[in-house]
C-alpha positions in Angstrom: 105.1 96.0 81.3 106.3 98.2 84.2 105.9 101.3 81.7 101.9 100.3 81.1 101.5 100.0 84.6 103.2 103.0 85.0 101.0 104.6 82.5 97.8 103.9 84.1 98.3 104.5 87.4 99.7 108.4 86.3 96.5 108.4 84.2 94.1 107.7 87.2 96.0 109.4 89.9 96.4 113.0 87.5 93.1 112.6 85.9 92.0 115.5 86.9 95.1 117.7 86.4 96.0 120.3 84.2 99.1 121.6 82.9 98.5 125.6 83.7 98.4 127.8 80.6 97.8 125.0 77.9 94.5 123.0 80.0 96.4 120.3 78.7 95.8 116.9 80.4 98.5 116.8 83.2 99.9 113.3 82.1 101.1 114.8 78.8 103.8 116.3 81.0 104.7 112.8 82.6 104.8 111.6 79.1 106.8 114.5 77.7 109.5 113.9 80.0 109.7 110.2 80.1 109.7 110.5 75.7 112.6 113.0 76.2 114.6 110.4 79.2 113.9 107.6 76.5 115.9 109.3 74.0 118.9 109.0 75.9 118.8 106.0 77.8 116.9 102.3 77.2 116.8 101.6 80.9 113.1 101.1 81.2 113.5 101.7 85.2 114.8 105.2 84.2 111.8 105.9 81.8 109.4 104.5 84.4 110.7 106.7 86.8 110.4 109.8 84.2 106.8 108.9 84.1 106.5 109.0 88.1 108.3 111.6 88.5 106.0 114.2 89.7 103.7 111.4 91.9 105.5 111.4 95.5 105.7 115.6 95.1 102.1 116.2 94.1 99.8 113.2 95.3 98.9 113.0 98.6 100.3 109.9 100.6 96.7 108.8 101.9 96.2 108.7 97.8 99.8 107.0 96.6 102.7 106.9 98.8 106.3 106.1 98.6 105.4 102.5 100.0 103.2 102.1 97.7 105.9 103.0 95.0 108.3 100.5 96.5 105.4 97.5 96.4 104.4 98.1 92.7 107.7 99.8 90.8 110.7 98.6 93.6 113.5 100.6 95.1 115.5 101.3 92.3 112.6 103.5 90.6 111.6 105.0 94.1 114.2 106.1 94.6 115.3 107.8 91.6 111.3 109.7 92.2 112.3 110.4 95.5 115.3 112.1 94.6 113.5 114.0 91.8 110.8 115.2 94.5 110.6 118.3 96.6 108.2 118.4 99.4 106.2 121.5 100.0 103.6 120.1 102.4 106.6 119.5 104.5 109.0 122.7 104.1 108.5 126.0 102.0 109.2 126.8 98.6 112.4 127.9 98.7 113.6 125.4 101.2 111.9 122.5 99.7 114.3 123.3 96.2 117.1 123.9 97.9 116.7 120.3 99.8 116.1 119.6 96.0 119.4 120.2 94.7 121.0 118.5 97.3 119.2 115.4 96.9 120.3 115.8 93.2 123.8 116.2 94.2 124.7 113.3 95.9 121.2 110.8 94.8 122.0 108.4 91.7 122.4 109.9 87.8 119.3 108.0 86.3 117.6 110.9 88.8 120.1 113.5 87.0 118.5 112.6 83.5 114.8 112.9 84.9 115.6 116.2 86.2 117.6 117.3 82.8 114.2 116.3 80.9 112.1 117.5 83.4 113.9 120.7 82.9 113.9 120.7 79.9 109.9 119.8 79.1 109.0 122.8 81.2 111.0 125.2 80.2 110.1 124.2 76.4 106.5 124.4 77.6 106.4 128.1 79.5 109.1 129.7 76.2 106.3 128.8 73.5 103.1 129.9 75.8 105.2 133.2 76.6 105.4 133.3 72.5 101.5 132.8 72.4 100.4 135.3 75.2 102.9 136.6 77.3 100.8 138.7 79.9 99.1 135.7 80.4 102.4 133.8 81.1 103.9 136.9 82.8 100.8 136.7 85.5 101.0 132.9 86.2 104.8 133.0 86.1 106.1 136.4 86.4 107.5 138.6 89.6 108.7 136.9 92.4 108.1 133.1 91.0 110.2 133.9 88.2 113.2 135.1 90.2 112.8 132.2 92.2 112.5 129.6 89.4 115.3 131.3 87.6 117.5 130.9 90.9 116.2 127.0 91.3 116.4 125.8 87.4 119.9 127.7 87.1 121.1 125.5 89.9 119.8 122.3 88.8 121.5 123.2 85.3 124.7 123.7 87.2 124.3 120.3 89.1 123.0 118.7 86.1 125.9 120.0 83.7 128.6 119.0 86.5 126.9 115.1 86.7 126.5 114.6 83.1 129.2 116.7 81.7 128.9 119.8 79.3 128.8 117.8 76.0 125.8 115.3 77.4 122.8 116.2 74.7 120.6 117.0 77.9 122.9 119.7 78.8 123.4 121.2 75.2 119.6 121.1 74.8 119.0 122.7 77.8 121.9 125.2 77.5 119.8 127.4 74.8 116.3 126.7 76.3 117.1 127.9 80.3 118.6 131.5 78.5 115.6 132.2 76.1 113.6 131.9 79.2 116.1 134.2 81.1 116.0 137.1 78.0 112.0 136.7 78.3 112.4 137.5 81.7 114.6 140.3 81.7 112.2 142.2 78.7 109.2 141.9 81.1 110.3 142.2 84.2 
């Protein structure tokens, strides 16, 4: 039930999101990565929180806030969000995912397996449309932003290989995925 609930409210508060590149409804994201935390865990908290994952970092607080989170989903799955959230209203890019990785560090490892599939959806996601139009790609993505995502998703693969261990499937999955993107990089950069 939590999931459904879940489900909706995502629906309404991204329904007017896209994912950039594909113009793909937003939610399929949130869906992506809660299918890929649901294939390693049962704990429907953990999925729920997969699905959320992206509200308390992108939706205004006037719109949905963390209170509101802890009324309708509980602690537990706020806090995993909050954990999996970096605030750019509040610091700058950079600062906002290095606040990231520490909150990943030392914040519960049901957040570590969001993170691992968030990971792993995007990076999935920005490989194939490099495959399908790179220029494209290379303009939304490229430059600066890629040095800087490169630096932020390599750490949160080291933190997320040190929680959940080398052998986790998360970690071998990713492993392959986070270097494809990094030879992409280096051949258009």
């Amino acid at each position: 039930m939590k999931y459904k609930t879940a489900l909706e409210l995502v629906a309404d508060l991204f329904r007017n999101e896209q994912r950039l590149l594909s113009g793909l409804p937003y939610i399929v994201h949130l869906v992506g990565v809660s299918y890929i935390v649901g294939r390693v865990t049962d704990d429907e908290d953990v999925i729920v929180a997969a699905l959320l994952h992206d509200v308390l970092e992108d939706i205004s607080p006037d719109k949905y806030s963390e209170s509101d989170m802890r009324r309708d989903f509980g602690d537990r799955i706020t806090d995993i969000v909050k954990t999996v959230s970096h605030d750019e209203r509040k610091y700058d890019k950079e600062l906002a995912r290095k606040k990231y990785l520490e909150q990943l560090t030392i914040g519960p490892l049901e957040a570590v397996l969001v993170s691992a599939s968030d990971l792993l959806h995007n990076t999935t996601d920005i490989v194939y449309w490099y495959g399908k139009d790179s220029s494209e790609v290379a303009e939304v993505f490229g430059g600066d932003k890629a040095k800087l995502r490169d630096w932020f998703w390599e750490g949160r693969y080291k933190l997320i290989s040190d929680r959940l261990g080398v052998d986790h499937p998360l970690t071998l999955e990713l492993r392959p995925k986070l270097d494809e993107l990094s030879a992409i990089h280096a051949r258009i950069m």
